[in-house]
BAMARBA-197725 format. One record per residue (C-alpha): residue in three letters; chain; x, y, z. Coordinates in steps of 0.05 Angstrom, whole numbers, plus 5000, padded with zeros to 4 digits. Layout:
BEGIN
ATOM  code  unit     X     Y     Z
ATOM   ALA     A     X     Y     Z
...
//
This chain:
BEGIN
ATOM  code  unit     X     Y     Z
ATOM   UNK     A  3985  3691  3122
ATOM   UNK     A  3916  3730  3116
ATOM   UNK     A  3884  3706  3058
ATOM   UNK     A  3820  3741  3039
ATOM   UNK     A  3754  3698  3030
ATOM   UNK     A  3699  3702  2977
ATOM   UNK     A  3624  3724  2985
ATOM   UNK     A  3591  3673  3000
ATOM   UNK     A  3542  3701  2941
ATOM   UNK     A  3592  3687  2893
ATOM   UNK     A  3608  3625  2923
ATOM   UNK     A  3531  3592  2919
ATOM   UNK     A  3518  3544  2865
ATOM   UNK     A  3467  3570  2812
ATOM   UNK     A  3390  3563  2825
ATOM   UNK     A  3412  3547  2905
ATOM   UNK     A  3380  3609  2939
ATOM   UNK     A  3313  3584  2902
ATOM   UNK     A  3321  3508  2930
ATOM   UNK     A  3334  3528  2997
ATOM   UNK     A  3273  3581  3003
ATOM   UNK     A  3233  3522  2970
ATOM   UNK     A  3260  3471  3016
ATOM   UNK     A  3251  3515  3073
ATOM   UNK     A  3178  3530  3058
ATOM   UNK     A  3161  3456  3036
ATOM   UNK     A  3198  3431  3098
ATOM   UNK     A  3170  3480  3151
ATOM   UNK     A  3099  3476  3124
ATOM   UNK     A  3103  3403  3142
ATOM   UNK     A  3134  3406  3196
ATOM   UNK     A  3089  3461  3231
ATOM   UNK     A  3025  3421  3199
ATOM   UNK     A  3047  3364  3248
ATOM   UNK     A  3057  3425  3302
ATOM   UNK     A  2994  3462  3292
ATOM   UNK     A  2945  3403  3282
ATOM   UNK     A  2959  3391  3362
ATOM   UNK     A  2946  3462  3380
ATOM   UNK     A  2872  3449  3338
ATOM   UNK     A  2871  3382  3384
ATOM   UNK     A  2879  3410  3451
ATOM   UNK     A  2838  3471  3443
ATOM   UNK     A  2770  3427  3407
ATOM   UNK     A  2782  3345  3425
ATOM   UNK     A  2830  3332  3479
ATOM   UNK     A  2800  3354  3532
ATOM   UNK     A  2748  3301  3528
ATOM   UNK     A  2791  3241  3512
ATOM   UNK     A  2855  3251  3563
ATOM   UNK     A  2823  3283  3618
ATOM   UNK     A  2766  3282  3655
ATOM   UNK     A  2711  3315  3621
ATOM   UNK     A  2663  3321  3678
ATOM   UNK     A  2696  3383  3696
ATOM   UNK     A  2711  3422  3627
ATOM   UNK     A  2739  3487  3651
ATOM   UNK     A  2799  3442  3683
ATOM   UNK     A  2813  3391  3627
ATOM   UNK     A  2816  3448  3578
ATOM   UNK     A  2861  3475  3633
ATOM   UNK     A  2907  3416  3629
ATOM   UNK     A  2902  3406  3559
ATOM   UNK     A  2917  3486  3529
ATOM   UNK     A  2985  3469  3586
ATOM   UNK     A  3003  3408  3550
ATOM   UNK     A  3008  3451  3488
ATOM   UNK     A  3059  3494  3523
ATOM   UNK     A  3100  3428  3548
ATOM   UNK     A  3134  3426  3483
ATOM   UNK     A  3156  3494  3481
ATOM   UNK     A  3188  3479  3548
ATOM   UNK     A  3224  3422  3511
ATOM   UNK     A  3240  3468  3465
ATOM   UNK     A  3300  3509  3497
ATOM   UNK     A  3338  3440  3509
ATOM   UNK     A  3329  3410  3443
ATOM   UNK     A  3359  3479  3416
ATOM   UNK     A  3428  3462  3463
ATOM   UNK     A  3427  3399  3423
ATOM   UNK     A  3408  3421  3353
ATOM   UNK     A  3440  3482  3352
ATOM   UNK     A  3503  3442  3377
ATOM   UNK     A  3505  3396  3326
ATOM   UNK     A  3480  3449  3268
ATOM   UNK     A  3535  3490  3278
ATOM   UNK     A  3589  3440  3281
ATOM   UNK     A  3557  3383  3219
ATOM   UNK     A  3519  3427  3178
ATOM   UNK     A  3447  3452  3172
ATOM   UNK     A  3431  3403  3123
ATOM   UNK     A  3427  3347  3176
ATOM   UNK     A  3397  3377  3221
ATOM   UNK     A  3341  3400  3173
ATOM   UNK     A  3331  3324  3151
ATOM   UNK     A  3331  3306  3229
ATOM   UNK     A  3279  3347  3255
ATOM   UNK     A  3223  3330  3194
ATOM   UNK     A  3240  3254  3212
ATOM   UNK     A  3228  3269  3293
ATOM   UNK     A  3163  3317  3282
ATOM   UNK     A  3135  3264  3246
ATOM   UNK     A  3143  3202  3279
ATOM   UNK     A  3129  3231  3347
ATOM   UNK     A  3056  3264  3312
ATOM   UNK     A  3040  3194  3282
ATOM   UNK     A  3047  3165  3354
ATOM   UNK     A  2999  3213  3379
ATOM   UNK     A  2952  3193  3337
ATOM   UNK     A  2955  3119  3357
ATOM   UNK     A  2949  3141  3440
ATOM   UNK     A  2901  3107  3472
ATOM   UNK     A  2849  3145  3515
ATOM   UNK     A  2841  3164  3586
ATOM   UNK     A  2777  3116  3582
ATOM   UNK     A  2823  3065  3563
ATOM   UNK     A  2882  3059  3609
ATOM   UNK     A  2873  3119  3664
ATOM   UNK     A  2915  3165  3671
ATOM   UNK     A  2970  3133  3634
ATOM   UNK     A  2943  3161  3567
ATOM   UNK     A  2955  3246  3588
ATOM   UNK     A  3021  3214  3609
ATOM   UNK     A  3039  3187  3537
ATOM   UNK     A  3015  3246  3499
ATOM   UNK     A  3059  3293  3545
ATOM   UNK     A  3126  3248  3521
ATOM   UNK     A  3101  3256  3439
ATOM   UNK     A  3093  3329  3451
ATOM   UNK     A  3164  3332  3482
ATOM   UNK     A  3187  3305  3419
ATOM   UNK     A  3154  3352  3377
ATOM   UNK     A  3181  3404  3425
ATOM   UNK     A  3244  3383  3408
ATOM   UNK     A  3237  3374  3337
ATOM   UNK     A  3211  3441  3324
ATOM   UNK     A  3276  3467  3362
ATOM   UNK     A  3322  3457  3314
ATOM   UNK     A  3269  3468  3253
ATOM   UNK     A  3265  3543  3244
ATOM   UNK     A  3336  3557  3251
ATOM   UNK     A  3370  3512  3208
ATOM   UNK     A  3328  3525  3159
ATOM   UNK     A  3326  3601  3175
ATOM   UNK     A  3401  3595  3161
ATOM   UNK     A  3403  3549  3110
ATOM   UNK     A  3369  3605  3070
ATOM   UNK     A  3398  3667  3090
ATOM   UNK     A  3472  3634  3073
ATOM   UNK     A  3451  3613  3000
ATOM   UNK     A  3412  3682  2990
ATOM   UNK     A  3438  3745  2962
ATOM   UNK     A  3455  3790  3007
ATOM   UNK     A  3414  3845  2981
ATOM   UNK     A  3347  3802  2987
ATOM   UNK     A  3367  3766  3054
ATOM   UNK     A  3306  3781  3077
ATOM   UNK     A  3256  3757  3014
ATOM   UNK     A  3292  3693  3020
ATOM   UNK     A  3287  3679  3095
ATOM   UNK     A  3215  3697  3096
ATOM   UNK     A  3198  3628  3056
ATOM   UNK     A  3218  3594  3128
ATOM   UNK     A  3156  3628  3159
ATOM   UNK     A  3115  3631  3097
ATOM   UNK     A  3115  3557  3102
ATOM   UNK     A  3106  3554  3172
ATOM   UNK     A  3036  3603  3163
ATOM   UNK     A  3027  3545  3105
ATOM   UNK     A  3026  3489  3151
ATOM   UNK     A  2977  3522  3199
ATOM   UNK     A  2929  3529  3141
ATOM   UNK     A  2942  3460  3121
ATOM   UNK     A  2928  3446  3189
ATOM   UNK     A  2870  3478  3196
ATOM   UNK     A  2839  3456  3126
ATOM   UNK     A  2848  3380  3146
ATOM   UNK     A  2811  3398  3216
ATOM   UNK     A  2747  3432  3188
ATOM   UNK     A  2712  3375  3164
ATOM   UNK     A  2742  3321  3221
ATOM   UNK     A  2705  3378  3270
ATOM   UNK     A  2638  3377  3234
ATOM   UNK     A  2640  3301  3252
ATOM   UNK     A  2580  3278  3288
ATOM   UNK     A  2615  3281  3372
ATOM   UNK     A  2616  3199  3373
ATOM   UNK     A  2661  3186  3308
ATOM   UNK     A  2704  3249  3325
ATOM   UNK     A  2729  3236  3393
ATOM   UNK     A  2738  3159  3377
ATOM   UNK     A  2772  3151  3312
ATOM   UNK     A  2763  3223  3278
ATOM   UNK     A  2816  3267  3312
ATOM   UNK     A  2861  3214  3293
ATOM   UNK     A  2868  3223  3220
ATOM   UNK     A  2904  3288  3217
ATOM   UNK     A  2959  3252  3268
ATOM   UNK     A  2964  3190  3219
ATOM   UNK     A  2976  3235  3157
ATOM   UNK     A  3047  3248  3192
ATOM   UNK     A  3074  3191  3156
ATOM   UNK     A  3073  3229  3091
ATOM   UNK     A  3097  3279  3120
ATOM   UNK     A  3164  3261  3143
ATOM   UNK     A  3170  3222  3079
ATOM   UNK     A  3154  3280  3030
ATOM   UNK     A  3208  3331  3072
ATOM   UNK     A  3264  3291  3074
ATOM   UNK     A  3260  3270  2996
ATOM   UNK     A  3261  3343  2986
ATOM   UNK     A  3310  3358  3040
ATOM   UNK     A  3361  3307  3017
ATOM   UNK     A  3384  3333  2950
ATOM   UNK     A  3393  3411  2979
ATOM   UNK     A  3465  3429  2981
ATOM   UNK     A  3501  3457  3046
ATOM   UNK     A  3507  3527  3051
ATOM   UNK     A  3577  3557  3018
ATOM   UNK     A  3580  3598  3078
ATOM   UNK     A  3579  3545  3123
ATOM   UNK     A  3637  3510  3082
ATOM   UNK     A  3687  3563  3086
ATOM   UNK     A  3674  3571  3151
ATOM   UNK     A  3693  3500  3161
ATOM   UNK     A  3751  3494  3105
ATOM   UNK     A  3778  3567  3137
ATOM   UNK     A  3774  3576  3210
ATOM   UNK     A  3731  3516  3215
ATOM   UNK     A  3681  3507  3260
ATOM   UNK     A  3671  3522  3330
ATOM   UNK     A  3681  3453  3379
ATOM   UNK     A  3641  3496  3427
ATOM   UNK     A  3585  3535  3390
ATOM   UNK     A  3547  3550  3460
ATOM   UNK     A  3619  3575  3488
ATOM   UNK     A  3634  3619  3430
ATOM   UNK     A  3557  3648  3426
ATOM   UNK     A  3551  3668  3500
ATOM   UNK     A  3621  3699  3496
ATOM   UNK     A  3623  3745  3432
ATOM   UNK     A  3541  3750  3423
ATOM   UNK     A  3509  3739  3492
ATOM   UNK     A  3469  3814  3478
ATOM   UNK     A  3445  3793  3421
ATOM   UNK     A  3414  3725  3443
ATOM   UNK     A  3380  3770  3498
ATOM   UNK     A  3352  3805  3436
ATOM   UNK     A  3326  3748  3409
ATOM   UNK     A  3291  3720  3473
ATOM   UNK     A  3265  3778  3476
ATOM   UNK     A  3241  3784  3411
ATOM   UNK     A  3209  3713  3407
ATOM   UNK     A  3166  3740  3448
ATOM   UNK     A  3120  3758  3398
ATOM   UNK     A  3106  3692  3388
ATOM   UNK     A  3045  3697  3446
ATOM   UNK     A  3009  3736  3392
ATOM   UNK     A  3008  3679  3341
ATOM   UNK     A  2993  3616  3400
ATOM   UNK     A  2943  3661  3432
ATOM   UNK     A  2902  3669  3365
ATOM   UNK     A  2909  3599  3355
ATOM   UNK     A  2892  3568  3411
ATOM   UNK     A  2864  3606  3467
ATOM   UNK     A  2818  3653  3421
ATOM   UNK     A  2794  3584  3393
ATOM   UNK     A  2776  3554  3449
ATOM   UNK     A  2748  3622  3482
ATOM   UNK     A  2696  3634  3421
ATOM   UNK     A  2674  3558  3414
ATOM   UNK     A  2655  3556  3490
ATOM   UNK     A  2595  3564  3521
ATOM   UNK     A  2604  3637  3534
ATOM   UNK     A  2605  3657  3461
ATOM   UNK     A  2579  3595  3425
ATOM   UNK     A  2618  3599  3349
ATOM   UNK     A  2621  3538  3315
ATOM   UNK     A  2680  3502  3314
ATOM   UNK     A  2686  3501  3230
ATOM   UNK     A  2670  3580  3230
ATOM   UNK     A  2720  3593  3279
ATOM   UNK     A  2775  3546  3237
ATOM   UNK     A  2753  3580  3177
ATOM   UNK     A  2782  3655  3215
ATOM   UNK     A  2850  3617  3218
ATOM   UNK     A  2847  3585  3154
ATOM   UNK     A  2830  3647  3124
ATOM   UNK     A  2884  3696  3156
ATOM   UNK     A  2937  3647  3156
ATOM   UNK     A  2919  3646  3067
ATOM   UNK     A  2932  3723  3079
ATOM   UNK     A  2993  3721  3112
ATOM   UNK     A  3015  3676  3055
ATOM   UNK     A  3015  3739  3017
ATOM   UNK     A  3034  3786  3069
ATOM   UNK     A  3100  3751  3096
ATOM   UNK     A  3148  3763  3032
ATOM   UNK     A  3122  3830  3012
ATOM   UNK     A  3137  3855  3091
ATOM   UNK     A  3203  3811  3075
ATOM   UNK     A  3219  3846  3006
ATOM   UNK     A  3198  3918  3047
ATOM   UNK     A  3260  3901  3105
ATOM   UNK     A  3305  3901  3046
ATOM   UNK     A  3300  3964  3021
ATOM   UNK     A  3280  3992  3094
ATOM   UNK     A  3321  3958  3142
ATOM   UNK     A  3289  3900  3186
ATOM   UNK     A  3281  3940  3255
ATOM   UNK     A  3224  3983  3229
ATOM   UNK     A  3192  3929  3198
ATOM   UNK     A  3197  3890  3261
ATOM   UNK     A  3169  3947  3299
ATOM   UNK     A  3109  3951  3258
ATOM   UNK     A  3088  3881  3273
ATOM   UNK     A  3105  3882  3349
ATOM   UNK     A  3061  3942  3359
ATOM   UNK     A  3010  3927  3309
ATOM   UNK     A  2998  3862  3342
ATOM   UNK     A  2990  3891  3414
ATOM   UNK     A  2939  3929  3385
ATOM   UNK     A  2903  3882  3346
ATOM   UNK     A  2895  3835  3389
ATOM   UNK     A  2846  3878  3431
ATOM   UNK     A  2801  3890  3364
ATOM   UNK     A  2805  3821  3359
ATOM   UNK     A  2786  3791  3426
ATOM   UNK     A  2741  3845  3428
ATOM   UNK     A  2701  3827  3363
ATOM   UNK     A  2696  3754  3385
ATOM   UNK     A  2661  3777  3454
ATOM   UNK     A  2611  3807  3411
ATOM   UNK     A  2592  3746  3380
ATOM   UNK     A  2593  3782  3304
ATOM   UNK     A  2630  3728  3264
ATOM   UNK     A  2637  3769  3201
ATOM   UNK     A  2672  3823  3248
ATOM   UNK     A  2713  3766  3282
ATOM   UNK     A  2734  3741  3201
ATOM   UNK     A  2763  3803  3192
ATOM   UNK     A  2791  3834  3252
ATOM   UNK     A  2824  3759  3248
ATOM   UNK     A  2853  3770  3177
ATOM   UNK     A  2876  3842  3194
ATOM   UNK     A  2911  3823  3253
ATOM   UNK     A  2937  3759  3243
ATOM   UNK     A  2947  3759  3171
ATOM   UNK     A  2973  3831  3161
ATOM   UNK     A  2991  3862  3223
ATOM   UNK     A  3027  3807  3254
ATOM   UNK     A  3061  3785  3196
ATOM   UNK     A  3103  3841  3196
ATOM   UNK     A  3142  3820  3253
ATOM   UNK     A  3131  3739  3239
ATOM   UNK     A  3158  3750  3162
ATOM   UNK     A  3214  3783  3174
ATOM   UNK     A  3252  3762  3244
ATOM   UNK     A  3287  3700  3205
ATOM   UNK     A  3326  3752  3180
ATOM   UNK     A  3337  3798  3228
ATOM   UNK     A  3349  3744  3286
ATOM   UNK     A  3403  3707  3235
ATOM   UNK     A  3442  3766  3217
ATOM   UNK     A  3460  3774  3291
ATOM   UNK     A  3512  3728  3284
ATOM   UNK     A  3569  3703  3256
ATOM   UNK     A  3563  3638  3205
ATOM   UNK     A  3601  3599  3256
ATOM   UNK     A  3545  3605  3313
ATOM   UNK     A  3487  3629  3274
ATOM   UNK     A  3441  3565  3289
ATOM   UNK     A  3457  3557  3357
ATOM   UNK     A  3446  3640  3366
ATOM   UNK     A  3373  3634  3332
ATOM   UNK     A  3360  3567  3359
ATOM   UNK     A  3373  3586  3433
ATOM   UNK     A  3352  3654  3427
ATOM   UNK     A  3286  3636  3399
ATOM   UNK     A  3271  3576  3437
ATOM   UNK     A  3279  3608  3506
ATOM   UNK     A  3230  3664  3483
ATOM   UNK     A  3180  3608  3443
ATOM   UNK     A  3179  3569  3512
ATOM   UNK     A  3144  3635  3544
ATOM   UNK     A  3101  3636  3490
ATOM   UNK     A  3081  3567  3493
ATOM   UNK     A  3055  3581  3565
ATOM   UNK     A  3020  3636  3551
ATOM   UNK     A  2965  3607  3522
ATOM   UNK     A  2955  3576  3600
ATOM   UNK     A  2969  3637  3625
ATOM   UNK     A  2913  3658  3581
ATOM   UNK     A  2865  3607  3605
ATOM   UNK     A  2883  3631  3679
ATOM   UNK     A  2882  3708  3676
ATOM   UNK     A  2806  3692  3637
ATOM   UNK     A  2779  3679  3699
ATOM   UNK     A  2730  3610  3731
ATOM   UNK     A  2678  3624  3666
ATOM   UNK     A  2739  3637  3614
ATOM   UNK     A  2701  3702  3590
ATOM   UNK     A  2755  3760  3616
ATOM   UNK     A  2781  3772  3546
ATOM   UNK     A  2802  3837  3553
ATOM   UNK     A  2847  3817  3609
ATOM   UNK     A  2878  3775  3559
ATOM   UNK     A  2892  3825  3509
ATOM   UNK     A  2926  3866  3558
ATOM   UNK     A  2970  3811  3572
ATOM   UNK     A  2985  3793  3512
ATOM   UNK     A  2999  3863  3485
ATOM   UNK     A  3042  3869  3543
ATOM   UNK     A  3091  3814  3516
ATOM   UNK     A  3096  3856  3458
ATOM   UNK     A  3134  3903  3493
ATOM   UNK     A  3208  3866  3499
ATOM   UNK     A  3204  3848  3429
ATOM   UNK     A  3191  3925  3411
ATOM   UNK     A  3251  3934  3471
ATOM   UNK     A  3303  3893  3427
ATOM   UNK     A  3279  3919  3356
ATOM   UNK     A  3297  3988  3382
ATOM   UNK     A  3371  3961  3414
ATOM   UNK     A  3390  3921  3359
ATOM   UNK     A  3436  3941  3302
ATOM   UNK     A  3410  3954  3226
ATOM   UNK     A  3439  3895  3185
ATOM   UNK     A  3405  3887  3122
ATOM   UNK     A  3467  3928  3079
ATOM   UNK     A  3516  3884  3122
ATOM   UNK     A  3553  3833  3065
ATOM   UNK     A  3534  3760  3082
ATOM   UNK     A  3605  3745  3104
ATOM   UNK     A  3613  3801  3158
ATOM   UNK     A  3548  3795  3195
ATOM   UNK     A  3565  3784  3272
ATOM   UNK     A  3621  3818  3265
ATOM   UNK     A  3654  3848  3324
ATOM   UNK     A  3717  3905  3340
ATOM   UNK     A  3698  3958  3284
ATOM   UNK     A  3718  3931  3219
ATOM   UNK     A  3678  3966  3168
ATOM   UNK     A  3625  3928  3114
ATOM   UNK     A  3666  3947  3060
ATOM   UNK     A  3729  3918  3089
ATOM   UNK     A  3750  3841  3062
ATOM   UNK     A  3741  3789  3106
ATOM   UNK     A  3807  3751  3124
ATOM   UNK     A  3825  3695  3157
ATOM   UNK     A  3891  3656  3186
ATOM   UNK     A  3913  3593  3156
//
C-alpha cells in the first residue's frame, strides 16, 4: 500500500547540512587547486617545456588545447560517475574523485620534458590531464548533491553554494602557490620550479578524503534506496523522464567559458608580448577576484532563496557577457589598476551570480534518484565546450594573439544558451526537497508516496 515518506529535512542527522557544505567546500577547494594550478601551467610554463618553443604562438596553441583535453574527458567520466553515484551513494564517489585528482596532478609534476624524451613527454601530460578530466567529472555533482539533500529546503541554495565557494577557493589557492614559483629566475622555474605546486597534490588527496570519510550519506538518498530503491539504469531513467532538463543544463554550463577564458586565455593574452603585464601582477587580478567571489558566492546564494534561482542566474549570465568586454578591454590598454578591478567586478561579482548559485538550480531539476547523473552529464557536456574555448580563444585572436575584442564577442555569445535555459526552466527554490523532479502535476504541498 502507499505509504507516505518523511522530508528528508526531518530525516537529516543534526549538524549534517553544516558537514556537508564544509566537506563540499574543503573537498572542492582541493580538488579544483589540483585543477586550476594546470590551467596557471599551460598558460605561463608549458609551453616551453612540452613543446617546441622556437615557435611560441604554436606551443601556447597546443598547450591552452591540452587544457581543454580534460574537459573532453569530462562528459565520459560523468557516464561513469554519475552511474555509480546514483546507484552507491555520493559519498563514494566524493572520496573517489579527491583520490584520482590527486594522484593524476602529482604525476604531472614528475613528467619529464620534451628536452628529455621527444615528443613522448606532451604525450604523458595529455593522459594525467585525462585523469583529472575525469576526476573533476564526478566532483561537482556529488558533492553539489551531497549538499542540497542534507540542506534545508528553505536555504537549498546557501548550502549548495559552499561547492563553488570552494571551488573559487582552490583557484586562489592555486594562484597564491603560483605567484612566487613565477617570480623564479626562467632557469629554476622551467626545470624544477613549476613542479612544486604538482607535488603538493599528495596532501591534497590525503587531507580530502580524511574529511570526506566521516560525512554521512544523504537521508534522501537512503529512502530513495530503502523505498523505491535506486535506479539499475540512472542514464535510462534521466534521458526518459528529464531529457529537457539535461538540455538545460548543457546549456547552462555554458557559462563556464566566462570563468576558463579569465583564467587562462586573458592570462596568457596580457603576459605576452603584445601587452607585456607581469606574470605575478596578472596572478595577483585572479587571486584577488577569486578572494571576492569568496564573499560574493553565498550572499548571491542566500539572494536565490528568497528570489528564486532563475533571476539570479540571469544576472550572472548577462552580467558576464558584458563584463567581459570591460575586461578584455582594460587589459588592451595596458592600465593594470583598471585591469585589478574590471577583474574583481567581473569575475568576482558579476560572474558569481551565475557560478554561486547553478548547484542549486541544476540539482533541483531532478529527482533524488538521478540527480548526480542529471548534473554530472548535464554539466559535463556543457564544461567540455568550455574547456575548448579557451583554444577557440587563442584562434579567433588572430597570428599576433592581440584581437581581444573578437574574443569578448565570443565569449559573450556563449552566454546566450545559458540565459536561453534560465528563462525555460521552472522556479524551484519553494519546491520541498522530496518532490523536486517531479513530473504529472502533483502539487508541492501534496505528500510524497511510494509502493512497497
Amino acid at each position: 500500500m502507499p505509504v507516505p515518506t518523511s522530508s528528508p529535512d526531518a530525516a537529516a542527522p543534526p549538524g549534517q547540512p553544516k558537514k556537508a557544505a564544509a566537506a563540499a567546500w574543503i573537498g572542492s577547494a582541493l580538488e579544483y587547486y589540483d585543477f586550476f594550478i594546470y590551467g596557471s601551467a599551460a598558460a605561463l610554463i608549458f609551453p616551453k617545456v612540452f613543446f617546441d618553443s622556437s615557435d611560441p604562438a604554436t606551443a601556447t596553441l597546443l598547450s591552452l588545447a591540452t587544457f581543454g583535453v580534460a574537459y573532453a574527458a569530462r562528459p565520459i567520466g560523468a557516464l561513469f560517475l554519475g552511474h555509480f553515484g546514483d546507484r552507491v551513494g555520493r559519498k563514494t564517489i566524493m572520496a573517489f574523485t579527491l583520490i584520482l585528482m590527486g594522484v593524476s596532478t602529482f604525476l604531472i609534476g614528475c613528467l619529464p620534458s620534451r628536452e628529455q624524451v621527444g615528443t613522448l613527454a606532451p604525450v604523458l601530460l595529455v593522459l594525467c590531464r585525462v585523469l583529472q578530466g575525469i576526476s573533476a567529472a564526478g566532483e561537482q555533482a556529488s558533492a553539489s548533491s551531497m549538499s542540497l539533500e542534507h540542506s534545508p529546503q528553505h536555504r537549498r541554495g546557501f548550502f549548495t553554494s559552499f561547492t563553488l565557494s570552494g571551488t573559487q577557493g582552490g583557484q586562489l589557492i592555486a594562484t597564491l602557490v603560483f605567484i612566487p614559483v613565477a617570480t623564479l629566475p626562467e632557469k629554476h622555474l622551467l626545470s624544477w620550479g613549476w613542479r612544486v605546486p604538482f607535488w603538493a597534490s599528495v596532501v591534497v588527496a590525503v587531507v580530502g578524503y580524511l574529511i570526506r570519510r566521516h560525512l554521512a550519506e544523504t537521508p534522501a538518498f537512503a529512502q530513495q534506496a530503502a523505498g523505491e530503491g535506486v535506479a539499475k539504469l540512472p542514464l535510462a531513467v534521466l534521458l526518459r523522464e528529464h531529457w529537457a532538463d539535461v538540455l538545460r543544463v548543457i546549456a547552462g554550463a555554458l557559462i563556464a567559458s566566462v570563468s576558463t577564458i579569465f583564467t587562462v586565455w586573458a592570462l596568457a593574452y596580457a603576459t605576452s608580448d603584445a601587452v607585456g603585464m607581469s606574470r605575478s601582477s596578472m596572478l595577483w587580478v585572479g587571486a584577488l577576484a577569486n578572494l571576492v567571489a569568496l564573499g560574493a558566492i553565498p550572499l548571491w546564494a542566500t539572494l536565490s532563496d528568497r528570489v528564486g534561482r532563475r533571476p539570479v542566474f540571469l544576472v550572472g549570465a548577462v552580467g558576464s557577457a558584458v563584463t567581459m568586454f570591460l575586461y578584455l578591454w582594460a587589459i588592451s590598454t595596458g592600465s593594470y589598476p583598471l585591469t585589478l578591478l574590471l577583474g574583481i567586478v567581473a569575475f568576482g561579482v558579476v560572474y558569481s551570480a551565475a557560478n554561486g548559485v547553478w548547484p542549486a538550480f541544476y540539482g533541483e531539476m531532478f529527482s533524488t534518484r538521478v540527480r548526480l547523473s542529471g548534473m554530472a552529464i548535464g554539466t559535463q557536456i556543457g564544461f567540455a565546450v568550455a574547456g575548448f574555448a579557451v583554444t577557440f580563444a587563442a584562434e579567433i585572436a588572430g597570428p599576433d594573439g592581440t584581437g581581444w575584442s573578437a574574443v569578448a564577442l565570443f565569449t559573450a555569445a556563449l552566454c546566450v544558451p545559458p540565459m536561453i535555459a534560465a528563462l525555460t526552466a521552472r522556479e524551484t527554490h519553494k519546491v520541498p526537497t522530496e518532490l523536486l523532479g517531479e513530473r504529472g502535476g502533483r502539487q508541492a504541498s501534496e505528500p510524497r508516496t511510494v509502493s512497497v
